[in-house]
C-alpha positions in Angstrom: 176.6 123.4 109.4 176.6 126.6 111.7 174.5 129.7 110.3 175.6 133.2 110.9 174.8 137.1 110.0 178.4 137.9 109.6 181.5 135.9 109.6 185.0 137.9 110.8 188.2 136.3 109.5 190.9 137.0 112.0 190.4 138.8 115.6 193.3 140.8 115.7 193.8 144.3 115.6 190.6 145.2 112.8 188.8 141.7 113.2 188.1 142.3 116.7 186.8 145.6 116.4 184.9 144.9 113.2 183.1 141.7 115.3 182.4 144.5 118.4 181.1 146.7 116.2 178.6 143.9 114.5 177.6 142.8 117.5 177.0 146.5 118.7 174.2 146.1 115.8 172.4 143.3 117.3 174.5 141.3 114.0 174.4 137.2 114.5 179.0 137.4 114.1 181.4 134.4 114.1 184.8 135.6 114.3 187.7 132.8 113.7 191.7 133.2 113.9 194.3 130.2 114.3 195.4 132.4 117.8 194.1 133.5 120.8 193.2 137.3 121.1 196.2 139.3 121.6 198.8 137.1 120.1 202.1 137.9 119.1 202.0 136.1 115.7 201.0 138.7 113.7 200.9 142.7 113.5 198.4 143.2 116.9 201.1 143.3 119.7 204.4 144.4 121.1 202.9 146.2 124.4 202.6 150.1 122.8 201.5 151.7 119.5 201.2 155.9 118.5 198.2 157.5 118.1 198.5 160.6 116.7 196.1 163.0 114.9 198.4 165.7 112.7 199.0 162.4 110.0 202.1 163.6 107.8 201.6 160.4 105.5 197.9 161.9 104.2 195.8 164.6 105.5 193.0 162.4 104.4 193.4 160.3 107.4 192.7 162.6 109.7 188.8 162.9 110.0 189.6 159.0 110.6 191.8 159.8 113.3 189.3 161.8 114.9 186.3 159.6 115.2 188.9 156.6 116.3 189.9 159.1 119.2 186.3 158.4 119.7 185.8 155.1 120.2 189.1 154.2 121.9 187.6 156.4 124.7 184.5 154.7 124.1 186.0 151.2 124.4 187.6 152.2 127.8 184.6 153.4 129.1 182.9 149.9 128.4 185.6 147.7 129.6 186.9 149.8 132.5 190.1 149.7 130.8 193.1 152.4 130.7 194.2 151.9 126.4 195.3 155.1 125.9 198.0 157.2 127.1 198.2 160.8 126.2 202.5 161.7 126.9 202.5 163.5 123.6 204.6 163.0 120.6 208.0 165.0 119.2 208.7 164.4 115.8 212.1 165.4 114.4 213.2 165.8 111.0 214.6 168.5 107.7 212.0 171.2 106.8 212.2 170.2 103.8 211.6 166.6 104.2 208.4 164.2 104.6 207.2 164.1 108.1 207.6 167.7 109.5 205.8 169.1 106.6 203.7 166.8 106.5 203.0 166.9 110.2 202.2 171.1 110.0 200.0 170.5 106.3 197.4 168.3 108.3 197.4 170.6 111.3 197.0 173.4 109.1 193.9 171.5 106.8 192.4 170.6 109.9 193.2 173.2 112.5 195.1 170.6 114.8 196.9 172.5 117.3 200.9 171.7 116.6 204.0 173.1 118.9 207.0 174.5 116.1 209.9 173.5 118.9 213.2 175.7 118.8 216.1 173.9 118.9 216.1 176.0 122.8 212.7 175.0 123.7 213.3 170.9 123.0 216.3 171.2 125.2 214.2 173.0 127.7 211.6 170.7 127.2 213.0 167.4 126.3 216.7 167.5 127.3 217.1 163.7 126.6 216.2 164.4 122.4 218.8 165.4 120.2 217.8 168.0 117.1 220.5 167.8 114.8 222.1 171.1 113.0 219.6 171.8 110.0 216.5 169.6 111.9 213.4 171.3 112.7 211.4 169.6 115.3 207.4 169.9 116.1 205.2 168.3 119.0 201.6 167.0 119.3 200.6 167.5 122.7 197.0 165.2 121.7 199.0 161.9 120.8 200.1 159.4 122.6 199.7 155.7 122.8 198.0 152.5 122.6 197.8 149.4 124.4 198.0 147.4 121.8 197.3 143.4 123.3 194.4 145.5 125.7 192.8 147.1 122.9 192.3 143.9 120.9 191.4 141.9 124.3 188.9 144.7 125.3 187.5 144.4 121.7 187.0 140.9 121.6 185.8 140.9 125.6 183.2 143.4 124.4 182.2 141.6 121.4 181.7 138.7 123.1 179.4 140.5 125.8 176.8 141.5 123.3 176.9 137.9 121.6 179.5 137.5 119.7 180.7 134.0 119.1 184.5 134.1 119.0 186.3 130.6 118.0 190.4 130.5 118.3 192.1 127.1 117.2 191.2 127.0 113.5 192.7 127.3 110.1 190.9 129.0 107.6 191.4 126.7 104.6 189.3 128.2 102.5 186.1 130.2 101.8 183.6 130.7 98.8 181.1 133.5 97.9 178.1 133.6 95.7 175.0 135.7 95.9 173.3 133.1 98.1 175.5 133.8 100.9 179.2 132.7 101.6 180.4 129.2 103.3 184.0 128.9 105.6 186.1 126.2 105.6 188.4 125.1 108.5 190.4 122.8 110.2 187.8 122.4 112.3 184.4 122.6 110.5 182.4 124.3 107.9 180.3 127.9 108.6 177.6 129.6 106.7 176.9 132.9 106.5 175.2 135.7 104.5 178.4 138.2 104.9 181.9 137.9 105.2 184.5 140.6 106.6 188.4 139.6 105.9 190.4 140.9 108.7 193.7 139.0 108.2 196.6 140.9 108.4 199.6 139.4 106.9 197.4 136.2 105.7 195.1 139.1 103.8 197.1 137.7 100.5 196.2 133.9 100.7 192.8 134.8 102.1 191.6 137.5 99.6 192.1 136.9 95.4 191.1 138.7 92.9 192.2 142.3 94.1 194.3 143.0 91.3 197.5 144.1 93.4 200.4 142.9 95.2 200.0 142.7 99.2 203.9 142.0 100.6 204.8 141.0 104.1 207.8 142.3 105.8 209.2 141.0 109.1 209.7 144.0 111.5 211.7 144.5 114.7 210.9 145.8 117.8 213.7 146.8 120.7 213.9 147.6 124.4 216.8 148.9 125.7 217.9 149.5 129.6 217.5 153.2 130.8 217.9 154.6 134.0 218.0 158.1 133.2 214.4 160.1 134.4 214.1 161.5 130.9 213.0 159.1 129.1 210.2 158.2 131.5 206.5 158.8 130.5 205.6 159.5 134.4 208.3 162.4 134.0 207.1 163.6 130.7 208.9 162.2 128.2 206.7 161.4 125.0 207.0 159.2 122.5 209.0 159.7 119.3 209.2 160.0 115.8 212.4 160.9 113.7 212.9 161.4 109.8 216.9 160.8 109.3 219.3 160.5 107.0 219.1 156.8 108.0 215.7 156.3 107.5 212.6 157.0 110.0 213.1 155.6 113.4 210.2 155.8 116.2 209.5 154.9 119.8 208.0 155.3 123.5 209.1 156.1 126.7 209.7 153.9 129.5 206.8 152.7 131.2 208.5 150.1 133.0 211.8 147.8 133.5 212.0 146.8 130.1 212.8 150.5 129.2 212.7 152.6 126.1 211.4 151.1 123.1 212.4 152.0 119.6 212.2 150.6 115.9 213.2 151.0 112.5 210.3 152.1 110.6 211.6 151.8 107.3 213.4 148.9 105.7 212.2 145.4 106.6 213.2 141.8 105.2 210.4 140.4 103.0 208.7 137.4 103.9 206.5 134.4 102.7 204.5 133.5 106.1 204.9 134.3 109.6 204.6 131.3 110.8 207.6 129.5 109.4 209.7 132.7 110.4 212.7 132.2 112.3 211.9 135.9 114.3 215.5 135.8 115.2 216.9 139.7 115.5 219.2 140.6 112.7 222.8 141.9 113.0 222.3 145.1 110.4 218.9 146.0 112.3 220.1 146.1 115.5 223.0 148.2 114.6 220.6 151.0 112.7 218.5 150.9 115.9 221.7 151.4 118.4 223.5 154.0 116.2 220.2 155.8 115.9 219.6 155.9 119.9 223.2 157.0 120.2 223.0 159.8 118.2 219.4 161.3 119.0 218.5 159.9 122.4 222.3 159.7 123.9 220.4 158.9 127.6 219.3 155.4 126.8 221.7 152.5 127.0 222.4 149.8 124.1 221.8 147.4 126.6 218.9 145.0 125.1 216.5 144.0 127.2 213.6 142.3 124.9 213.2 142.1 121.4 210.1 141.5 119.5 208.8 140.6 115.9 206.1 142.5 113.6 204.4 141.9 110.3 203.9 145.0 108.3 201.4 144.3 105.3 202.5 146.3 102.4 200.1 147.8 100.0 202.0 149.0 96.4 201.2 152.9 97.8 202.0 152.0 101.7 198.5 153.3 102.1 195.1 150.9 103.5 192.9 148.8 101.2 189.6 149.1 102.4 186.5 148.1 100.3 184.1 145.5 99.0 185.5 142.4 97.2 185.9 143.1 93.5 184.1 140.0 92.7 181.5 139.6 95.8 179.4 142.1 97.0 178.7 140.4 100.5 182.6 140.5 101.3 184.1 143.2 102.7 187.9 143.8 103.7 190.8 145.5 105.5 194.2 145.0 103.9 198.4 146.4 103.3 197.8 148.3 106.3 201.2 149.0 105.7 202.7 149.8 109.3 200.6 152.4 110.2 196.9 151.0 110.6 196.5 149.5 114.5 195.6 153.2 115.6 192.7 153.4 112.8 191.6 149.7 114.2 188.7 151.2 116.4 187.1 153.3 113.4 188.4 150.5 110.7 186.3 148.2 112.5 183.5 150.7 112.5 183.7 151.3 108.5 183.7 147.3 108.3 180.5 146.6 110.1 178.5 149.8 108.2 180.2 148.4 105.0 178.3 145.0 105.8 175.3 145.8 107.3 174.1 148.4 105.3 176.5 148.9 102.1 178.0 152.3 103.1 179.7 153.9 105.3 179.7 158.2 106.4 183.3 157.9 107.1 185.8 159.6 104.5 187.4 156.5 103.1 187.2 157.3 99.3 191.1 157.4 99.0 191.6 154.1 100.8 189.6 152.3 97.8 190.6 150.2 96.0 189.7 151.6 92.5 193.0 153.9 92.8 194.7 151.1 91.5 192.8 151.1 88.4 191.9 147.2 89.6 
């Protein structure tokens, strides 16, 4: 049987940066998912993801959000890699709703510099958004996006370089815990180890018991559409998007290339039982919220599909991270219900994991991301 420091269930998103940042400790890691790095299988992919730092869904994320800034830069200096893209973000919505006030409450907290945009100055600005009678609109000029598949490739590239041993091809079956040290089961074999990090995304609920709470899975779609018209483009300043409407919350990037513009419906989602036996197929009633929403706020852009893509989002019962050791082991630690929001955190998440292992505590601020809150 193979002995490790530190084993990492799934390399996606926070299992790849949780098994760099092990094996930036000079940690003995094993890190095992069914897929190569970079899949499309589960949450980790679909070319782009925001980063943004004025958080409307908690000011308490931001001091997160700032050290993650961090090591994203860090992480491209290693691998020689452009991840992140700084075009900005607009975010539209009532001033008396949840993500403009939100947006200017964790600017204010945290004296994060935030444009209040005119309904003048986005025309000026950003001809091709519409800012509907009553909307009040606000821009970040310090977000932008994410590389998704590159970031989890760099992560796992880098891991590798300082020892990591990364194996692809196996089902976790099961795995056991006691004070001795925790064992792995696969398809493939049986691993030992004295720690265990559970990185699994939308598995998290078949590979962690015990928490106390419900973890649901909801099958998300992304959309390209055709777009010839120079607004949209992020080489010709056009950010990325985020809009709070009547219809729900509906965000997206500019055109990088012939694909187009990319948008999705945040909210919503059909509730699953695994990814793997889902069909992915697009659905009527989603496509329609996603074209009625481009027609009305970004009239430029086309209805014209050009690729469609499926996401997992991991549902915590608040919408808010589960991130703590395992009620009933001390030696395993966990990310979970990321809830939609969570591949921009991945670089620090994966920093809070490692500390959480190695030594039992972490500096970072994640108090409110325990899982205590729900009395468990």
């Amino acid at each position: 049987m193979s002995t490790y420091d530190v084993i990492v269930l799934g390399t996606g998103g926070i299992g790849s940066a949780a098994a760099f940042h092990l094996a930036q400790r000079n940690v003995k890691v094993l890190g095992l998912d069914r897929f190569p790095g970079g899949h499309a299988n589960g949450s980790s992919h679909g070319q782009t993801r925001i980063i943004r730092k004025a958080y409307f869904e908690h000011a308490d994320y931001v001091p997160l959000l700032i050290r993650a800034y961090e090591l994203w830069a860090d992480l491209e200096e290693r691998s020689s890699e452009k991840l992140y893209h700084e075009v900005g973000l607009i975010e539209v919505g009532p001033p008396d709703g949840i993500v403009v006030p939100g947006v200017l409450a964790s600017a204010c907290q945290h004296q994060l510099r935030v444009d209040e945009l005119s309904d003048q100055e986005v025309a000026e600005r950003f001809s091709g958004f519409a800012v509907p009678e009553g909307n009040v609109a606000v821009f970040e000029q310090n977000a932008g996006f994410l590389m998704v598949e590159r970031c989890v490739l760099a992560h796992l590239s880098e891991a590798n370089k300082l020892g990591a041993e990364l194996r692809t091809g196996e089902v976790v079956l099961d795995w056991q815990a006691s004070h001795r040290g925790v064992t792995v089961r696969t398809d493939k074999g049986t691993y030992a180890a004295q720690k265990l990090v559970v990185a699994a995304g939308p598995w998290s609920k078949e590979l962690l018991v015990g928490l106390g709470v419900k973890l649901r899975v909801l099958r998300k779609h992304l959309h390209w559409y055709a777009c010839d018209d120079p607004r949209y483009r992020a080489d010709n300043g056009c950010p990325g998007y985020f809009y709070e409407t009547p219809a729900g919350c509906f965000y997206g990037f500019p055109q990088i290339d012939e694909q187009g513009v990319k948008v999705a419906d945040h909210t919503g989602g059909t509730e699953i039982r695994d990814p793997l036996t889902d069909d992915r197929c697009t659905e009527p009633r989603d496509v329609s919220r996603a074209e009625a929403f481009l027609r009305q706020y970004l009239p430029g852009v086309s209805t014209t599909s050009n690729q469609h893509a499926v996401c997992y989002y991991t549902m915590s019962p608040d919408d808010h991270f589960i991130v703590d050791r395992h009620p009933e082991h001390d030696n395993v630690v966990f990310a979970a219900g990321l809830s939609g929001h969570g591949f921009k955190f991945a670089s620090v998440l994966g920093e809070v994991l490692a500390e959480l292992t190695t030594s039992g505590r972490t500096t970072t601020p994640i108090e409110f991301l325990r899982l205590g809150r729900f009395g468990s």
